[in-house]
C-alpha positions in Angstrom: -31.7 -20.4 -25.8 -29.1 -20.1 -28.6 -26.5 -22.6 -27.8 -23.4 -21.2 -30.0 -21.1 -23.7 -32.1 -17.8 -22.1 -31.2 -17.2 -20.3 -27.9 -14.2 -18.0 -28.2 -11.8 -17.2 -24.9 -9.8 -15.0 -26.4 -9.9 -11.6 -24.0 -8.6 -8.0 -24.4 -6.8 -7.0 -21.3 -5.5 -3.3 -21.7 -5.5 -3.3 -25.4 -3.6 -6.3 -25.5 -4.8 -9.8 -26.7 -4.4 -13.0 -24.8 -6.3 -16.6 -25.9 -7.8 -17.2 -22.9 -8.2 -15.3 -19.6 -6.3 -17.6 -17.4 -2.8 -15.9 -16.2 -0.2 -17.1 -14.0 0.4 -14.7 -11.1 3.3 -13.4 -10.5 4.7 -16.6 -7.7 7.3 -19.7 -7.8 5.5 -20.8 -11.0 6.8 -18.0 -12.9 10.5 -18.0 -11.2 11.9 -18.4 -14.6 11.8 -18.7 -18.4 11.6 -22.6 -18.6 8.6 -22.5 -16.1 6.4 -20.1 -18.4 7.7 -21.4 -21.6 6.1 -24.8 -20.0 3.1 -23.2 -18.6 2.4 -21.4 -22.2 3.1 -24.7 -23.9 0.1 -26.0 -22.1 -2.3 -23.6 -22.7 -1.8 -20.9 -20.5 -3.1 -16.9 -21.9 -0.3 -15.3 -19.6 1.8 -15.1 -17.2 3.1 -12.2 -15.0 7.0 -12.8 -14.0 8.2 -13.4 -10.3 8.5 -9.7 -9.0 12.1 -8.9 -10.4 14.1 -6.4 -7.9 16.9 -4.1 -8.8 20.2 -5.4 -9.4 20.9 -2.9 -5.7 18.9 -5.4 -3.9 20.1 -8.8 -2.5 17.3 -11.4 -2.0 18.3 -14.5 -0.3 15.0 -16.4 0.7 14.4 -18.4 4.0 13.7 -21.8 4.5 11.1 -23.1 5.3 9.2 -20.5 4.1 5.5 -22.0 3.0 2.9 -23.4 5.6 -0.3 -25.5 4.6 -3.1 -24.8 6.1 -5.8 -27.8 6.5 -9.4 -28.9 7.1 -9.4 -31.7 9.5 -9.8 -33.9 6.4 -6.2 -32.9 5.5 -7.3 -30.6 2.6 -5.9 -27.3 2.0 -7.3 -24.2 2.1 -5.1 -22.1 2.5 -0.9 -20.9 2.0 1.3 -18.8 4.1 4.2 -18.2 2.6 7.2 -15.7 3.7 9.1 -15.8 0.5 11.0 -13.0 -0.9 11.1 -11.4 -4.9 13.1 -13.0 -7.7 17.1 -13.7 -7.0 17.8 -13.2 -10.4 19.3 -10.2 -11.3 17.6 -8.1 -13.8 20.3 -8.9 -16.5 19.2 -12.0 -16.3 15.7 -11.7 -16.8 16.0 -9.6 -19.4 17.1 -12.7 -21.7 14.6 -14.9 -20.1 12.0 -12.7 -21.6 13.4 -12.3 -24.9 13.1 -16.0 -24.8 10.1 -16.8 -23.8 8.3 -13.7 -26.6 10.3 -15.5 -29.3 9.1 -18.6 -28.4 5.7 -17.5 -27.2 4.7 -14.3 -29.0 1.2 -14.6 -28.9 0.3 -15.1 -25.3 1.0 -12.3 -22.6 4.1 -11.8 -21.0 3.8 -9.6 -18.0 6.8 -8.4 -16.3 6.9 -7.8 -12.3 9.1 -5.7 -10.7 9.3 -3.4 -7.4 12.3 -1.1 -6.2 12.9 1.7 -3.9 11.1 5.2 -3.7 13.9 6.1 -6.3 12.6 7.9 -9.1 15.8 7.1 -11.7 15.2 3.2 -10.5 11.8 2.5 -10.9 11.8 4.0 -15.1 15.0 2.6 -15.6 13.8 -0.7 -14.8 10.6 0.0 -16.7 12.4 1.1 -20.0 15.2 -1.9 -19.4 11.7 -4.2 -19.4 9.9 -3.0 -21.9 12.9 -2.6 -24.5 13.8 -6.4 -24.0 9.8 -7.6 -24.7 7.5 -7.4 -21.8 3.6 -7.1 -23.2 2.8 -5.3 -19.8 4.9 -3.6 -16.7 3.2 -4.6 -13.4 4.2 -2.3 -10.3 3.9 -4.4 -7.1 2.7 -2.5 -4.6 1.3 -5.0 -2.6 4.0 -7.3 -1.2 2.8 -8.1 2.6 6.0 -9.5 3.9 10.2 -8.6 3.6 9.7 -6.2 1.4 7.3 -3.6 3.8 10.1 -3.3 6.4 12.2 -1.6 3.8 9.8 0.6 2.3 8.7 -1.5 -0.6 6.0 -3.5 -1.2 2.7 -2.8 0.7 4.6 0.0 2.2 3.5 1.6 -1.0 0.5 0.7 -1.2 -0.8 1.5 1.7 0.1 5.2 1.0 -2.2 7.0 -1.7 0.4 9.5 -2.7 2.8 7.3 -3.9 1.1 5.1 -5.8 0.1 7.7 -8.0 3.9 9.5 -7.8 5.8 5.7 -9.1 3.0 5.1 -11.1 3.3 8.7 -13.1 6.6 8.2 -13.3 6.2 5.0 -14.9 3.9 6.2 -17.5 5.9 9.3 -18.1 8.7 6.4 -19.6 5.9 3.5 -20.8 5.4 2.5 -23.9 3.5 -0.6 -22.9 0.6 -0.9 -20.2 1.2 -0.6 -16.8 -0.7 -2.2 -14.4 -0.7 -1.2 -10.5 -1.3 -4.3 -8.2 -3.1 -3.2 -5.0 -2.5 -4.7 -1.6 -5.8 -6.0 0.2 -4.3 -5.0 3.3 -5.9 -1.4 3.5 -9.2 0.5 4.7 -10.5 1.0 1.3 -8.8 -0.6 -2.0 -11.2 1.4 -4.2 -9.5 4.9 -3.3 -5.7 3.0 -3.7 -7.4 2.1 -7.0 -8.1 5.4 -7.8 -5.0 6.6 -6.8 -3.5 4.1 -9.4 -5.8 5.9 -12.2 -4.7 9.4 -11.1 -1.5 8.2 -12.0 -1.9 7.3 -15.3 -2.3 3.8 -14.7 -3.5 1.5 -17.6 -5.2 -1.0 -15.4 -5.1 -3.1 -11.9 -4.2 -6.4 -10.5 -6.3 -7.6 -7.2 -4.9 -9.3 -4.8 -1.8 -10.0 -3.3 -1.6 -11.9 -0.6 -3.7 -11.3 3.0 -1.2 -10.6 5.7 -1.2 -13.3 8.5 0.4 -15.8 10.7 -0.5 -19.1 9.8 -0.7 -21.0 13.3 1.7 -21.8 16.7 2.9 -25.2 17.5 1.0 -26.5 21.0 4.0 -28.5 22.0 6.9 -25.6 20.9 5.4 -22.6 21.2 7.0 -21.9 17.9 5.2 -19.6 15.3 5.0 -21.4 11.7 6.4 -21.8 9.5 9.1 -22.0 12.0 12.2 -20.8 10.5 14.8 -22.0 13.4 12.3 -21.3 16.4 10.6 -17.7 15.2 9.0 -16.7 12.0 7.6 -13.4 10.5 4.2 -12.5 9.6 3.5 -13.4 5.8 1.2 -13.8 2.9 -2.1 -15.8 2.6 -3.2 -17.2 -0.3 -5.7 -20.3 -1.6 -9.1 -20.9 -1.2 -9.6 -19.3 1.8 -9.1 -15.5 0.6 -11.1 -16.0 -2.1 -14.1 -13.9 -0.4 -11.6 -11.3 0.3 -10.3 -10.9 -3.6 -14.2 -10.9 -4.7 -15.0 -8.1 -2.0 -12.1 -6.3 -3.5 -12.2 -6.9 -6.9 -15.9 -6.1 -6.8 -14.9 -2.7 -4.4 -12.7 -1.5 -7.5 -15.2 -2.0 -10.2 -17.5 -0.3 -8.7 -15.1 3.1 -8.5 -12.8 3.1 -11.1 -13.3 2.7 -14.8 -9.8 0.8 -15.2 -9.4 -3.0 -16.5 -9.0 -5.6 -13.4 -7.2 -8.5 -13.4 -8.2 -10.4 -10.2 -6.5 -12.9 -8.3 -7.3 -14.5 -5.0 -8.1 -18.5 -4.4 -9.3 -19.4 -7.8 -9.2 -23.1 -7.7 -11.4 -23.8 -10.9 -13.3 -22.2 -13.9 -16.3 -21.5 -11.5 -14.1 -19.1 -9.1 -12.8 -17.5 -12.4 -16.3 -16.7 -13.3 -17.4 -15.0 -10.2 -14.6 -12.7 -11.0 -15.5 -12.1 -14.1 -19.2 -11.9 -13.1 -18.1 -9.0 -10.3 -15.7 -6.8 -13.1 -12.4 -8.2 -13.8 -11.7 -8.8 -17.4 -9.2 -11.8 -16.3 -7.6 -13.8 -13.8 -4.5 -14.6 -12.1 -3.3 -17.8 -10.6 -0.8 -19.3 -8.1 -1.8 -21.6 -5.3 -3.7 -24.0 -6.7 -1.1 -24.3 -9.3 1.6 -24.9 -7.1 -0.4 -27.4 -5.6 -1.4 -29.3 -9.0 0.6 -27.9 -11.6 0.4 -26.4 -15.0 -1.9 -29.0 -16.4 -4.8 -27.4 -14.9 -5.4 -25.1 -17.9 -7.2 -28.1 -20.0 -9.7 -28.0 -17.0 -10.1 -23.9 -16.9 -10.8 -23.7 -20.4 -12.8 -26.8 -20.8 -15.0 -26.0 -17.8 -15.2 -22.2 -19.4 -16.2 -23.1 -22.8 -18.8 -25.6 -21.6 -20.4 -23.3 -19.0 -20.6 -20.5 -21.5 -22.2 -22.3 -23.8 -24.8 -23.7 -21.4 -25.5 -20.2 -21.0 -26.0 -19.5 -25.1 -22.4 -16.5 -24.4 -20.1 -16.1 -27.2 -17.1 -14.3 -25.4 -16.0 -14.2 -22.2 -16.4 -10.4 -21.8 -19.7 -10.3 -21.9 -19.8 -11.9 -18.6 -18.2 -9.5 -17.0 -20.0 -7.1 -13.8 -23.1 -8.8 -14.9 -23.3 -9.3 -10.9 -21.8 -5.8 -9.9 -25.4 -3.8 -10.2 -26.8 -6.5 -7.3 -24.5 -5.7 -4.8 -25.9 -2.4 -3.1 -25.4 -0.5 0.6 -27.0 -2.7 3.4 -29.7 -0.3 3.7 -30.8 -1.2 0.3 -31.7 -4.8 1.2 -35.3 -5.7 1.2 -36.3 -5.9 5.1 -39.7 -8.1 4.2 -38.0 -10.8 1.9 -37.4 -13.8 4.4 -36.0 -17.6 3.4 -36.9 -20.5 5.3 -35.4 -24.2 5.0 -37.7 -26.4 2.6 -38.1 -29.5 4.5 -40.0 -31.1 1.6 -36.8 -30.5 -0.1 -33.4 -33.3 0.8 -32.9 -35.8 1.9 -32.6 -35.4 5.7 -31.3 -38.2 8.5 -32.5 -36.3 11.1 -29.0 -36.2 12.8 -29.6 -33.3 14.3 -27.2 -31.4 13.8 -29.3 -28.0 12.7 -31.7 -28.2 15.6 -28.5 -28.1 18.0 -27.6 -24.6 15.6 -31.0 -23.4 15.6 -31.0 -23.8 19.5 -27.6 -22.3 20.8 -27.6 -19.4 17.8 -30.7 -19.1 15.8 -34.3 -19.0 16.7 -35.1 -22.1 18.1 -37.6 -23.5 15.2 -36.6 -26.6 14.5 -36.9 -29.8 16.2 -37.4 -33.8 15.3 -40.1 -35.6 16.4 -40.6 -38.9 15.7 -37.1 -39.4 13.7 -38.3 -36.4 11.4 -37.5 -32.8 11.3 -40.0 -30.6 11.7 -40.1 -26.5 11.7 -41.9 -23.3 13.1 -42.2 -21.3 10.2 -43.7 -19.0 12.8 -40.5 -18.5 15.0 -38.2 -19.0 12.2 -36.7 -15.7 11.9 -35.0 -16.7 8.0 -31.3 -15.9 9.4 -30.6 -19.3 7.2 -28.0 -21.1 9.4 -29.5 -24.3 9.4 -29.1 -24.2 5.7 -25.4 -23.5 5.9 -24.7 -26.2 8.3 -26.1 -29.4 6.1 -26.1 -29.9 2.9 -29.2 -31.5 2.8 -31.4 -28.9 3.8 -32.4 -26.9 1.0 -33.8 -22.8 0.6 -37.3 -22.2 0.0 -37.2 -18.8 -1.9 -40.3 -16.4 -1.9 -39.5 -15.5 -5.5 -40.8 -19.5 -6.4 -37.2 -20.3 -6.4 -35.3 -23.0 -4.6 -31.4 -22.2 -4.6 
């Protein structure tokens, strides 16, 4: 396998060139001009602004509005978070991004914004954007929380029709890309995706956040976060939606021709990859920077560069929907390929731990006798539980593979 000398990152996202494919979504970590300038300083591609309202809106955020939620080991997997858009005022961000492009002209500067079904608002704040330096316009239509209640946000993008109405009459002002950023919270993201495109859309951003309520206090009865006894439904994001934003991102790939930048519990380059792998020509980040900060990047691009030339690539793009052609309708799947666990494989303690799985919810084929585990390859039924559970038991493959 050719192992190249020089791996190069750089992407092309919507004709526009960034020199890696790690963005900063559009979150806390992009409130402001000194955050991004910071963020770029380090290494980051892009970033994408904290969704800027119109000067008609007031946005005065709750507190507390974030809530952790852990593993019994005290890891996070997962963020709620019931905070609003940008309290700056559009004046305001206007300088920041003349700013940050003269300081930071090559990497991508996305700007955010939302406003009301208002035809004259939504391309006034486009043109106002665009003339002061944004790269890229991104239309949020996927705000789960706050913003729904008034008619923004989700609100949108739930509705077919008008995501393609604001996004047309974006374009019809746009002189730089627009980008439509779907809500996960529908039936089928690929037809909102295609409602984008019918608009004129340049190319999408998947996820926002996954509407939820993060947990209830057993002593208070208070929802969390608890803002003064009650709370609202809010936004999920971190690890845990990360199977949601793949199912998505994949979904839109598969029916619309437009560039994707996804988003969804990327912790690491390997997360970043699997997008990539299932069609989007980027990715966006937030949690797991707000967890451990800008720094992060040396690790993305590190981790990148070293896995692509472990696989002899050059660029970046030509990972991309190298996976999409393997995911097919159910009915495709092969009904005589069957897994089993390798028991030859591992290093097994016999604790038990399967057998009690295999028991109550699988097929009842394995058992230890003696202080060793043993299986009935004839009752095993390959549903590949036990596998799940422990970490020690390993896949026999019927391809000669073990995975």
């Amino acid at each position: 396998m050719k192992i190249p000398g020089n791996v190069d990152l750089t992407i092309d996202f919507c004709g526009l060139k960034l020199p890696n494919p790690f963005i900063l979504a559009s979150a806390p970590p992009t409130a402001g001009a000194s955050r991004i300038k910071r963020a770029f300083a380090l290494g980051w591609g892009g970033a994408v602004t904290k969704t800027i309202p119109p000067d008609s809106m007031e946005i005065t955020d709750v507190s507390p509005r974030l809530k952790a939620l852990r593993n019994d080991n005290g890891s996070i997997y997962g963020m709620e978070n019931i905070e609003l858009l940008s309290p700056k005022p559009i004046s305001l961000w206007l300088d920041e991004i003349r700013d940050i492009k003269q300081c930071f002209p090559q990497n991508l500067l996305i700007a955010s914004f939302m406003a009301e079904v208002r035809k004259e608002r939504w391309q006034n704040m486009a043109m106002s954007l665009q003339k002061a330096g944004a790269d890229a316009l991104e239309l949020n239509f996927s705000c789960p929380h706050g913003m729904p209640e008034k008619g923004l946000g989700s609100a949108i993008g739930q509705d077919e029709e008008l995501i393609s109405l604001i996004t047309s009459w974006v374009k019809s002002v746009a002189s730089v890309p627009v980008i439509v950023k779907l809500s996960p919270n529908v039936t089928d993201i690929g037809l909102m995706a295609l409602a984008a495109e019918k608009g004129g859309a340049d190319g999408l951003a998947a996820i926002n956040t996954v509407q939820c309520l993060a947990g209830i206090d057993l002593d208070t009865f208070e929802p969390q976060p608890s803002v003064n006894g009650v709370t609202t439904f809010g936004g999920l994001s971190g690890p845990a939606v990360k199977p949601i934003g793949l199912r998505c991102v994949a979904q839109i790939a598969q029916r619309s021709r437009l560039p994707i930048s996804g988003i969804g519990g990327i912790r690491s380059w390997k997360e970043a990859v699997e997008y990539i792998l299932v069609g989007a020509s980027n990715v966006q980040m937030c949690t797991e920077v707000m967890l451990n900060g800008y720094g992060i990047i040396k690790g993305l691009t590190e981790g990148l560069t070293q896995y692509l030339k472990s696989k002899g690539i050059d660029k970046v793009d030509q990972l991309r929907a190298k996976a999409l052609s393997k995911l097919v309708n159910h009915g495709s799947l092969n009904r005589s390929y069957r897994v089993w666990p390798d028991l030859n494989k591992g290093t097994c303690n016999a604790c038990g731990r399967c057998v009690v799985a295999c028991r109550d919810a699988g097929s009842n084929a394995l058992q230890i006798t003696d202080s060793k585990l043993t299986l009935d390859i004839e009752a095993c039924d390959g549903c590949s539980l036990c596998i799940n559970i422990c970490p020690s038991l390993k896949q026999s493959d019927p391809r000669g593979r073990c995975n």
